[in-house]
C-alpha positions as CSV (number, residue, x, y, z in Angstrom):
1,X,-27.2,-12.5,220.7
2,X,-26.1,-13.9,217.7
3,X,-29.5,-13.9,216.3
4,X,-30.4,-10.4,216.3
5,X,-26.8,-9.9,215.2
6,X,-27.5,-11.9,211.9
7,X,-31.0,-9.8,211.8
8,X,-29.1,-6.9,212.2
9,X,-27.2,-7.6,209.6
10,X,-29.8,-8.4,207.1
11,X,-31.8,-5.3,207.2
12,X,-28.3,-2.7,207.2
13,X,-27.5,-4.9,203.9
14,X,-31.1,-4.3,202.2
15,X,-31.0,-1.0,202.9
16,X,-27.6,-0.6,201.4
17,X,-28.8,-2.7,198.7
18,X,-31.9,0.7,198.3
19,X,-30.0,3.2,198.8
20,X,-26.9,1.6,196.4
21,X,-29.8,0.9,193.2
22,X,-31.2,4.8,193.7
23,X,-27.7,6.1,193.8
24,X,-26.7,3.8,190.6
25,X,-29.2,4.8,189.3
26,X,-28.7,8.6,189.6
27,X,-25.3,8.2,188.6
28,X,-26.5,6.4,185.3
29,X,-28.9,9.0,184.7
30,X,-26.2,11.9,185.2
31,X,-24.1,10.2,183.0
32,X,-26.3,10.5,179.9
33,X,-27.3,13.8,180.7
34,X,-26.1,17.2,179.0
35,X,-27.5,19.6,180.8
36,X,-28.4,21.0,184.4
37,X,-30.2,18.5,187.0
38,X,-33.0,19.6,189.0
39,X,-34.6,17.7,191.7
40,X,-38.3,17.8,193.1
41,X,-39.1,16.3,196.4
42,X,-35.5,16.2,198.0
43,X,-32.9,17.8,200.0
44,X,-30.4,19.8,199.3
45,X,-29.7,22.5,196.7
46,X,-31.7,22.6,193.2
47,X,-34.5,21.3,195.3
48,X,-38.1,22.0,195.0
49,X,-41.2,21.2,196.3
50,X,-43.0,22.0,192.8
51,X,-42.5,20.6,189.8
52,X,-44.2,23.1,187.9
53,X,-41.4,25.5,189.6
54,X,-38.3,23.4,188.6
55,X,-39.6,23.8,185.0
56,X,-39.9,27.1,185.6
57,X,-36.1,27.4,186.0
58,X,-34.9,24.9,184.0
59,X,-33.2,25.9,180.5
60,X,-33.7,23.8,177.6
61,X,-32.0,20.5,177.4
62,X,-32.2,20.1,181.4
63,X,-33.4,17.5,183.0
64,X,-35.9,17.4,186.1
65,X,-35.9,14.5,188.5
66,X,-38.8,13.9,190.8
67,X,-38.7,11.8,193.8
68,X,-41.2,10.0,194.8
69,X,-44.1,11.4,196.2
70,X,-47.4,13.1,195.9
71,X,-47.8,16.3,194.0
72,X,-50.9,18.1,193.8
73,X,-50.6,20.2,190.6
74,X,-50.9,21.1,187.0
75,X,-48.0,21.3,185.0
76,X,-47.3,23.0,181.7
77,X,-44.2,22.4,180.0
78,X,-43.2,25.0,177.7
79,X,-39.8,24.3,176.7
80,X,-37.7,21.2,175.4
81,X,-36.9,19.2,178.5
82,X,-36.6,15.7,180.5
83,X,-39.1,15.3,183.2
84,X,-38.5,11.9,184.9
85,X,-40.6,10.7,187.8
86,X,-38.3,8.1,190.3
87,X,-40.9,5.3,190.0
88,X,-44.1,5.6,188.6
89,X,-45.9,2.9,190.5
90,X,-44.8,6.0,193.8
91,X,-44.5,9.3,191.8
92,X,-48.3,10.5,191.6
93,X,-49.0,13.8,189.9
94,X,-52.9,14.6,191.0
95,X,-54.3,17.1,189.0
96,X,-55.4,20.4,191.3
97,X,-57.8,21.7,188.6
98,X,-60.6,20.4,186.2
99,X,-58.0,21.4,183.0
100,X,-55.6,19.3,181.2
101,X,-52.7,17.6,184.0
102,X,-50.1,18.0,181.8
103,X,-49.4,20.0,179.2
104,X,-46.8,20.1,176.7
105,X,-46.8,22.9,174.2
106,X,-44.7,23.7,171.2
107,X,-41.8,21.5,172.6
108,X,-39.7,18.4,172.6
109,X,-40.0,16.7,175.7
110,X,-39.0,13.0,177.4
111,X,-41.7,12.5,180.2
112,X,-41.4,9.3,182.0
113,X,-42.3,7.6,185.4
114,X,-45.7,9.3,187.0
115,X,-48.9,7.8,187.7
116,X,-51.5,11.0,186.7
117,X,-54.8,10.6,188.0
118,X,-57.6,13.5,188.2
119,X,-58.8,15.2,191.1
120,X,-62.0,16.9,190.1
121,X,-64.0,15.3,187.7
122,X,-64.2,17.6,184.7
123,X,-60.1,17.0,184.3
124,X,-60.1,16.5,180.4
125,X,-56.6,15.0,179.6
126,X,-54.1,13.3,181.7
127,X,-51.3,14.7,179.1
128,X,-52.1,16.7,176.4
129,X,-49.4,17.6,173.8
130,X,-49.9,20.7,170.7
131,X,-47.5,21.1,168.2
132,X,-44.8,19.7,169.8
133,X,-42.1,17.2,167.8
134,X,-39.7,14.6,168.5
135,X,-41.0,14.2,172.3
136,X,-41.4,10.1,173.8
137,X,-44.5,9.6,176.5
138,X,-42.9,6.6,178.1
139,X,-43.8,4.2,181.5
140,X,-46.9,6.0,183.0
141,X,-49.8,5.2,184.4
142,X,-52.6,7.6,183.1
143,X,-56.2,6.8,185.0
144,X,-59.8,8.3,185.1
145,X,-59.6,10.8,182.6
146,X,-61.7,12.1,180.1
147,X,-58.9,11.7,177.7
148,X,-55.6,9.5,178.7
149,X,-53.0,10.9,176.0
150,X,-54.2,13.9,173.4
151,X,-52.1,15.0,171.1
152,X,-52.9,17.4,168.5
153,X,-50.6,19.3,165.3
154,X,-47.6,17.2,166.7
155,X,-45.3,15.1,164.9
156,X,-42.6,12.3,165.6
157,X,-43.9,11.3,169.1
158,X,-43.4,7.7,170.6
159,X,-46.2,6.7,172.9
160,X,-44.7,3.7,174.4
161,X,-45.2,1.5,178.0
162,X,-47.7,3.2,179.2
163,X,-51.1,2.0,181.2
164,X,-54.0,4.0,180.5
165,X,-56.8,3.0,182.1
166,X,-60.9,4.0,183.2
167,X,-60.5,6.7,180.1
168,X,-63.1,8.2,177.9
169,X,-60.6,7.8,175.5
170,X,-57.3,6.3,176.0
171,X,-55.4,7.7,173.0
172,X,-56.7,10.4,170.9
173,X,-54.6,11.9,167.7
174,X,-56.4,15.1,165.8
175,X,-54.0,16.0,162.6
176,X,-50.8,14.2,163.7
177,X,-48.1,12.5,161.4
178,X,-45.6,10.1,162.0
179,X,-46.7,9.2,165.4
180,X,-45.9,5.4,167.3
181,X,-48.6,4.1,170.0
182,X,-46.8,0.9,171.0
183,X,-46.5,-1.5,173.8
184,X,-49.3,0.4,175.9
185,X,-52.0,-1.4,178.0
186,X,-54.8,1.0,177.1
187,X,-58.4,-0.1,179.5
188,X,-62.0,1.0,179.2
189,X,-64.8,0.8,180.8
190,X,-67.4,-0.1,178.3
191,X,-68.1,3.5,177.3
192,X,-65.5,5.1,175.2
193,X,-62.6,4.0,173.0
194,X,-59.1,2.9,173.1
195,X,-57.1,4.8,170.4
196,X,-59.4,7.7,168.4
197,X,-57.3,9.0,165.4
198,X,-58.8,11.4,163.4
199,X,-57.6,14.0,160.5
200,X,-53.9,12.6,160.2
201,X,-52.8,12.3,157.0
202,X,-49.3,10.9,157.9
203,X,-47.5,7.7,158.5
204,X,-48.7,6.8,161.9
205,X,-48.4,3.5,163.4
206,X,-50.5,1.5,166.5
207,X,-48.2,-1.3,167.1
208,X,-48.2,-3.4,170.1
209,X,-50.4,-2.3,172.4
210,X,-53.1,-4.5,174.7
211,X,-56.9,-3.2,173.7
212,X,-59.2,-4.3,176.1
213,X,-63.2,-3.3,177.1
214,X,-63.8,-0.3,175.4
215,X,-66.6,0.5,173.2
216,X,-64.6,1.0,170.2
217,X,-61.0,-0.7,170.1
218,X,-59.8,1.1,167.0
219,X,-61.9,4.3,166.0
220,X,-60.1,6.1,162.7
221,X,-61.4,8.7,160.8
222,X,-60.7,10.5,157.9
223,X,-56.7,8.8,158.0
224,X,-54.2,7.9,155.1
225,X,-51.4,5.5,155.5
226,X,-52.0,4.1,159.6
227,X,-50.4,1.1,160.4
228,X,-52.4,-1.4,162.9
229,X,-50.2,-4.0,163.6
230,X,-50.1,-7.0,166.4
231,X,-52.2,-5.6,168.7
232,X,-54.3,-7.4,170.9
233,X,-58.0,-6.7,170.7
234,X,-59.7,-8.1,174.0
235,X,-64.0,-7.8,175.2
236,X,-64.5,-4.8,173.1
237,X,-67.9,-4.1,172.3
238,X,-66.7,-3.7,168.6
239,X,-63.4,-4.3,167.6
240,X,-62.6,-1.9,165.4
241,X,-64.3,1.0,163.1
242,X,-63.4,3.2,160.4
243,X,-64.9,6.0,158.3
244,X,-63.6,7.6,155.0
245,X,-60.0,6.1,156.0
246,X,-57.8,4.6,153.0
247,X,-54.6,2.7,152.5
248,X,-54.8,1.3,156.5
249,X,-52.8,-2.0,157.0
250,X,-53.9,-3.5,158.9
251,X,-51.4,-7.3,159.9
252,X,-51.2,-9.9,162.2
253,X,-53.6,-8.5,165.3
254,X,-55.0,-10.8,167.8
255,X,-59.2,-10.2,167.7
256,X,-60.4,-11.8,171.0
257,X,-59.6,-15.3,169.7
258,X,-57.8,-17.6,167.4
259,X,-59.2,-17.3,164.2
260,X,-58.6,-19.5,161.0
261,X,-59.5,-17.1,158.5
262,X,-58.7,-13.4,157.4
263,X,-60.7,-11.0,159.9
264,X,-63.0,-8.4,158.3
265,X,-63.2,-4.9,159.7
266,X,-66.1,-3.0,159.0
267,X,-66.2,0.7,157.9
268,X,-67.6,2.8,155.8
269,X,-67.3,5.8,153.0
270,X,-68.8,9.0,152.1
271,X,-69.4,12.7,151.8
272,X,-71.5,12.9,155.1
273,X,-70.2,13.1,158.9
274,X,-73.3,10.8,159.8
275,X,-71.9,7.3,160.6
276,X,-75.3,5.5,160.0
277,X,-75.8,7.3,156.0
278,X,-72.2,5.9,155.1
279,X,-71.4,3.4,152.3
280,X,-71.0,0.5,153.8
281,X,-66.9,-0.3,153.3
282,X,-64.6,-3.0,154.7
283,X,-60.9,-3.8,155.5
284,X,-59.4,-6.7,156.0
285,X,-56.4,-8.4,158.4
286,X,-55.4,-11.3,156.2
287,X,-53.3,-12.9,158.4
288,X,-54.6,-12.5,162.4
289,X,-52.4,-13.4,165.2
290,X,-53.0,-17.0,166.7
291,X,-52.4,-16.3,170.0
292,X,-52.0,-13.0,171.5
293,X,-48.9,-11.5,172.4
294,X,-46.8,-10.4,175.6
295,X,-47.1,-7.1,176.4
296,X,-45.8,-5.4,179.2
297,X,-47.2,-1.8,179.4
């Protein structure tokens, strides 16, 4: 009797233990928070089912919680906002469509916590952001898209802790300044590349992230200014590439191996859009990591 007292015991204390972390950490959130709450996949009022539907009624500077679940839909996001899933390796967004997953548009938005994944296979972003500003892309999971992250005209965002993986593209930046891709595991499959930046003539920085079996690591193309800096560069068919990009820095990444000498990226310059009829051209990473570095993702 004493036994299954004790055992009893045991499980009524973990689940306090469960339901004590998600109430602390409700009560942490709601603390931070200046706005309105609304919640997706509970109880009670300011409920819903959607998430599409909480953003619906949500004013700007709310925040929108989402328990964890399964939700079969595409979401546009419209307006400046916090969209936090409860755990992302348990909050799946699935795509009903073949268009973008998520999109943000001419915002400022914190989205955190899902694992997006397509449904159909012609699904060509997980998250695509347009001339949006100040907005952070934090702790997801992005797999099997075309694209993983697009972001296009935008400005100020941190990419950050994210795993992207089975993408065409992991990262892809068209005319973007002042943009941070760090501490992301981005994975291929052989085929595509890891981060694709193109047309941005800004400070942006790829700092920190885990680059692993794409076809291309590092693709830029016609950039100014991009920092590439401690990243680890893992069984991609080539590295790196660049054409008609100037003043890159690129500092203390990790190629594959320890090297004892400065690593030579190959690129090339010129007035044509055909790769193979470039100037042959070359940066270099004087100083390449020894060993590569932790990165959590």
């Amino acid at each position: 009797m004493q036994k299954y007292l004790m055992v009893g015991i045991i499980f009524l204390f973990i689940g306090t233990c469960s339901s004590s972390s998600t109430a602390q950490k409700m009560e942490t959130m709601q603390s931070n928070i200046r706005g309105d709450i609304w919640y997706v996949g509970g109880s009670g009022l300011q409920n819903y089912t959607l998430i599409q539907d909480a953003i619906d009624n949500a004013s700007e500077g709310d925040t929108i919680f989402v328990y964890s679940g399964w939700y079969y839909e595409n979401i546009d996001i419209n307006k400046s906002i916090t969209v936090i899933g409860e755990n992302r390796s348990s909050t799946f967004i699935v795509g009903e469509n073949n268009t973008d997953i998520i999109q943000m548009t001419d915002c400022s938005v914190v989205f955190k916590g899902f694992t997006i994944q397509k449904f159909y296979e012609g699904v060509f972003s997980g998250i695509y952001m347009v001339d949006c500003w100040s907005s952070q892309v934090s702790q997801n999971n992005i797999i099997s898209c075309e694209i993983g992250i697009l972001l296009t005209s935008s400005e100020s965002i941190l990419v950050s802790h994210n795993l992207i993986r089975n993408c065409s593209v992991g990262v892809l930046e068209v005319i973007t300044g002042n943009i941070t891709v760090t501490e992301n595991k981005i994975v291929g499959n052989r085929n595509g590349y890891g981060v694709w930046m193109e047309a941005s003539m800004f400070r942006n920085y790829i700092i920190r992230n885990s680059i692993t079996n794409n076809s291309v690591g590092i693709y830029l193309f016609f950039t100014l200014f991009s920092s590439i800096q401690e990243n680890n560069f893992f069984s991609n068919q080539q590295q790196a590439f660049f054409a008609n990009s100037f003043c890159t820095k690129w500092q203390q990444n990790y190629w594959n191996r320890t090297r004892l000498f400065p690593k030579v990226i190959i690129g090339g310059i010129g007035t044509t859009l055909i790769i193979h009829k470039m100037i042959p051209f070359f940066n270099i990473d004087w100083k390449p990591a020894e060993e590569p570095y932790v990165i959590e993702g």
